[in-house]
N, C-alpha and C positions, 0 to 999 in steps of 0.2 A: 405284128399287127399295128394298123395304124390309127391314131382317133377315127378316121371317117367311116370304119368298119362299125367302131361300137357307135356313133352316130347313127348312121343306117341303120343297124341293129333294134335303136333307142325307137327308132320312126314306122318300124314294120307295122306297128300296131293302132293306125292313126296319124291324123295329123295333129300336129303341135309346134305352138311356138318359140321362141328360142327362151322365152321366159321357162312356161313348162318341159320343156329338153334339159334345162338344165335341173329344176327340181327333180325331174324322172333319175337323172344321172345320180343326183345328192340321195335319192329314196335308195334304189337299186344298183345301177352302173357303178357307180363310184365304190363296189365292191371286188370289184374287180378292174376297172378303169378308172382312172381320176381324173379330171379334166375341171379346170376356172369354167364358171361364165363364161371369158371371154375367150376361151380357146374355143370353147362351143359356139358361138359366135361367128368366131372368126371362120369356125370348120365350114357351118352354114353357108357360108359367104360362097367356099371353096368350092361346097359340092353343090350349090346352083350354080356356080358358073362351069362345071365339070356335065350338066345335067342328069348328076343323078340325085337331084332333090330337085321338086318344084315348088314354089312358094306362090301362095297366091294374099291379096290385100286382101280384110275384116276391116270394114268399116261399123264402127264402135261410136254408139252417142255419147254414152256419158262417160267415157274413159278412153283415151287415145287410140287411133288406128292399130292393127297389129296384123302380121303377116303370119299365115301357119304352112309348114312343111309336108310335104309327103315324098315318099321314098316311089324313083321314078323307076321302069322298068329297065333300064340301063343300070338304075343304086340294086338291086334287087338282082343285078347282072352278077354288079361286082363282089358282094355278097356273096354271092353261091360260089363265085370262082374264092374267093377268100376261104370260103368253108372247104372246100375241095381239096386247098392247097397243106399240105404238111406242116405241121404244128410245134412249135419249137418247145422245149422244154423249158418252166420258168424258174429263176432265180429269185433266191431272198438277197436284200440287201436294207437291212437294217442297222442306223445307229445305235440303238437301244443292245442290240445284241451283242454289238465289240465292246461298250460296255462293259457287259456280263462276262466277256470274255475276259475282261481284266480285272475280276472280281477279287481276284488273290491279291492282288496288289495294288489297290486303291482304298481309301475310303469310302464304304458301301452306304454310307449312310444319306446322301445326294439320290444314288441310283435305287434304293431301297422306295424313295420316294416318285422317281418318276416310273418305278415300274408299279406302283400302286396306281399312278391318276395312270396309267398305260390302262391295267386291270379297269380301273373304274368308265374309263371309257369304252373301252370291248363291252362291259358289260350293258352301257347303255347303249352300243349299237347293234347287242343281240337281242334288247330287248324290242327294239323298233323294228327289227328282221321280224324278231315274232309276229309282230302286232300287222305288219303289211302280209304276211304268208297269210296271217288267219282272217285278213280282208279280202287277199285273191280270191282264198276257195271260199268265201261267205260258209254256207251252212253245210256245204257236203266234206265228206271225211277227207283226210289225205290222202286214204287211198282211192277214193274216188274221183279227188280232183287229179289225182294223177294217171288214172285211165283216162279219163274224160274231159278232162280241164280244156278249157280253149284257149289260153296260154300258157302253156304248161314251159316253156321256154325259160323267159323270166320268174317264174316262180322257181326252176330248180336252181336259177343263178342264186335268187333269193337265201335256199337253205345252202347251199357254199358259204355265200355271205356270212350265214347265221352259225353256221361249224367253224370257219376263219375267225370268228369272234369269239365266241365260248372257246376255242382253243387257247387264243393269245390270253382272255380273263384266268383261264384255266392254269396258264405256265406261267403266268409272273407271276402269279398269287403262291405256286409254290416255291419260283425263284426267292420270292422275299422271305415266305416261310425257311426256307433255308439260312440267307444269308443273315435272319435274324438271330437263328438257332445260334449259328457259327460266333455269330458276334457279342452273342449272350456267352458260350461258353470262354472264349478266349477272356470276355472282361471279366469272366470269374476267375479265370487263370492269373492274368497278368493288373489286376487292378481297375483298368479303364472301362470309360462308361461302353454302352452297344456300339457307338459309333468308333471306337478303337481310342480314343482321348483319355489320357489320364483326367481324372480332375484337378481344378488348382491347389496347389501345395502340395499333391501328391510324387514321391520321390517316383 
């Protein structure tokens, strides 16, 4: 997959400009695609001159001109052929995890901490999944915005989004639970404090 898929993708539903492109990205996208401002940006650039966006001028009195996108029947082309085509299986590749892999043999008391603000952050970006899933469907159930929803697309990206997070809050919080457990019994065994450290003057 290329950026200019989840671009197109970002644009099916409206025009917008590369300001809002990229908020849309930071609310939802960037759940599954990550992308700067400025590669958004730049992608724009790419796929008007590609024609499959066309941008047209908004002249604006009291705040600068700005130009909004829409996804052209040719983006809408390439789309469908992207969706058609065979889907590769995806890969983790995280540093947080090799980490953990060398749990046994490092000082956990560094990673003890960043896998808590890791937790703390999941958590607040399943909280803000919530809060946009339960503005999609306004007042109808889940199960009826998902019969009947009129973007039902983005919203099921949404609950991914919102599982991918409660999951990663969900595993650090008991990776630390562990390595705390661990770290408590060994300094009951051997002397030193949780983070494996004798105290001073301790033989």
């Amino acid at each position: 997959m290329a950026l200019r898929h989840a671009v197109l993708a970002a644009l099916l539903h409206g025009e917008l400009s590369g300001y809002e492109l990229a908020k849309a990205f930071d609310l939802g996208v960037a759940n599954f695609w990550y992308a700067r401002p400025q590669q958004l940006y730049a992608e724009l650039t790419r796929l008007e001159r590609d024609g499959l966006v066309a941008g047209r001028q908004v002249v604006q009195e009291s705040r600068p001109n700005k130009r909004l996108f829409r996804v052209t029947d040719a983006g809408l082309a390439e789309l469908r052929d992207f969706t058609s085509a065979a889907t590769k299986p995806s890969f983790v590749r995280d540093d947080l995890l090799v980490k953990v892999q060398a749990a046994d043999h490092v000082d956990t008391h560094a990673l003890i901490a960043q896998l808590s603000e890791r937790a703390a952050v999941a958590r607040a970006k399943a909280e803000l999944f919530t809060k946009l899933l339960r503005t999609m469907r306004g007042d109808r159930s889940e199960e009826e915005f998902l019969r009947h929803g009129d973007r039902v697309g983005p919203y099921l990206t949404c609950r991914r989004g919102l599982a991918f997070e409660e999951g990663n809050r969900a595993w650090c919080e008991e990776v630390v639970a562990v390595l705390r457990l661990r770290a408590g019994e060994r300094s009951a065994r051997t002397g030193s404090d949780a983070t494996g450290r004798r105290p001073p003057g301790r033989p």
